[in-house]
C-alpha positions, -999 to 999 in steps of 0.1 A, spaced: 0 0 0 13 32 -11 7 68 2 -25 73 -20 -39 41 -11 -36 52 26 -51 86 14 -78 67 -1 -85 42 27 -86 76 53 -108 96 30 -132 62 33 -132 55 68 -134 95 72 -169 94 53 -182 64 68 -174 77 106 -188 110 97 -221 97 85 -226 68 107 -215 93 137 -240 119 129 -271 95 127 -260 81 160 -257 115 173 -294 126 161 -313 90 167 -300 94 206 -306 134 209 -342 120 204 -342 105 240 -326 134 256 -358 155 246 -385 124 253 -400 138 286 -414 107 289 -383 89 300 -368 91 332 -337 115 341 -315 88 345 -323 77 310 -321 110 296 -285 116 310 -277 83 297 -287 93 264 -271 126 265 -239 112 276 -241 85 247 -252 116 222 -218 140 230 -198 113 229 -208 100 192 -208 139 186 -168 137 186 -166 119 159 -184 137 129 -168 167 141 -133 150 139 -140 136 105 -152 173 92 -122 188 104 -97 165 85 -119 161 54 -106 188 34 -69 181 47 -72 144 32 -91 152 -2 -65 178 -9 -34 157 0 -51 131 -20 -54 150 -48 -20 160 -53 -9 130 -51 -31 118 -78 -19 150 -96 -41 174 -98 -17 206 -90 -19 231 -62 0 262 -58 28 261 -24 4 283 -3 -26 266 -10 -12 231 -5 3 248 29 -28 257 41 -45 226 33 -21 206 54 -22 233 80 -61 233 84 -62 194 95 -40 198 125 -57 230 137 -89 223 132 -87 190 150 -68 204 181 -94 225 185 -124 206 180 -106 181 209 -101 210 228 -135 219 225 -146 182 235 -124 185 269 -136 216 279 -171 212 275 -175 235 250 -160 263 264 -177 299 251 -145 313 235 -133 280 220 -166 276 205 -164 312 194 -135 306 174 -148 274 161 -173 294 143 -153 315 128 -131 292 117 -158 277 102 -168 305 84 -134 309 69 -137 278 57 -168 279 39 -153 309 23 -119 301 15 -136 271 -3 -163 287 -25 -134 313 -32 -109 290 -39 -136 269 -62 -143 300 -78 -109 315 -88 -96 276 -101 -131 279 -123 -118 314 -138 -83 299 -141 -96 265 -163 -80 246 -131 -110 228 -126 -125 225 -161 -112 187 -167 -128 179 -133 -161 197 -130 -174 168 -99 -145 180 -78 -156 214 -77 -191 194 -69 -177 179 -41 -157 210 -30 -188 231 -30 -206 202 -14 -180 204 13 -184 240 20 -222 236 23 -222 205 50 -198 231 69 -221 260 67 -254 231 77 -233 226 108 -235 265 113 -271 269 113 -273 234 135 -256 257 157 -275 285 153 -304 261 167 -293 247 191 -301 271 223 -330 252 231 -315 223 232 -285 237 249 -307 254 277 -330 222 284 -299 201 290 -283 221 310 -314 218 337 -317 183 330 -281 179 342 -285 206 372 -322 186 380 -350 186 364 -364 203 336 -395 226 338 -422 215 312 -409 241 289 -379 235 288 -387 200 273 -408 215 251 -383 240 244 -358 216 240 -381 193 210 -387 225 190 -348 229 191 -343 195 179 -373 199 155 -357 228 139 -325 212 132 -336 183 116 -337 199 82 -305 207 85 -292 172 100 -313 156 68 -292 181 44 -258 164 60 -267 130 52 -278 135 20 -251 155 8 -229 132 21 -242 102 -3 -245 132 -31 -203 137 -18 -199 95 -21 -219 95 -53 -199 125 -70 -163 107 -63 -176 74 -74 -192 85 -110 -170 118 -114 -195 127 -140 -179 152 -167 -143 141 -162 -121 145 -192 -107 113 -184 -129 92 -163 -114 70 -132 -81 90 -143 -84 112 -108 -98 86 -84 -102 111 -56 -118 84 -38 -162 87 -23 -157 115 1 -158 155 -1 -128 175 1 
């Protein structure tokens, strides 16, 4: 096994833990809001749900890192600052989102997770954008597919966030006691309002595996194997 095969293999299991992990993390958030259950059960679910919730988040931030290395190697060409910053974001990203996960989410870690995701989402459509007016893509049209996909999974993780106070709030009382009747119900329209967005994730994440699978529109099909996943 060579250095793209391992590329390959990582970009795999990096898909398959990012989707499995985020359906495990929404089918338990599901009995974290069931006021039916008892607290114990609740806090049992909760603890099961931020623990899966590592995972997607680990996967997401070494995506782009892995598609990119991958891609050089399989030749398509990036400049020296753009390759930099592609192995740079991996590293970073992931320190923080560990951090994050050890600190319980700490308000100014999570502040500049946002942002960084924001960068990102940027610095991709960007990026997609200046390659398209440069003819660096035109020979591979799915990869800016699946770079654009990547960019929009990022920013459907945003508005998850944006969300999410409801939820937030309601667990914190369940873990303090327990919750007033609105707070449960506060805490099922949360969840309720980001299941459009948690739907969007998984589907564009079969749309991702689909696009580096078929490569539809390449100049030279199964010449650029970038693998199933975004990035």
């Amino acid at each position: 096994m060579d250095a793209t095969d391992l590329l390959k293999l990582l970009h795999l299991l990096l898909f398959c833990y990012w989707l499995g992990g985020d359906i495990g993390v929404f089918y338990s958030s599901g009995f974290v809001v069931d006021a039916r259950l008892s607290r114990e059960q609740r806090l049992v679910a909760g603890q099961i749900m931020l623990a899966l919730d590592l995972v997607p988040r680990i996967c997401m931030s070494l995506m782009l890192t892995v598609g990119g290395l991958l891609s050089a190697s399989l030749g398509y060409e990036h400049s020296p600052w753009h390759l930099a910053a592609i192995i740079l974001l991996g590293p970073v990203w992931l320190s923080l989102v560990l951090l994050l996960h050890v600190r319980n989410g700490a308000p100014l870690l999570a502040r500049v997770d946002r942002w960084l995701r924001w960068i990102v989402v940027i610095s991709v459509l960007i990026s997609v954008l200046w390659a398209q007016s440069q003819g660096g893509l035109a020979a591979s049209p799915w990869l800016s597919a699946k770079l654009l996909g990547f960019a929009f999974l990022v920013f459907c993780g945003l508005m998850i966030r944006r969300e999410f106070s409801g939820f937030g709030t309601g667990y914190a009382s369940l873990l303090a006691g327990e919750p007033t009747s609105e707070e449960n119900r506060a805490m099922a329209r949360s969840l309720r309002r980001m299941r459009p967005w948690v739907l969007c994730i998984w589907v564009v994440l079969v749309l991702e595996a689909w696009l580096g699978v078929a490569q539809p529109g390449a100049a030279q099909p199964g010449a650029a194997q970038l693998g199933a996943m975004p990035g």
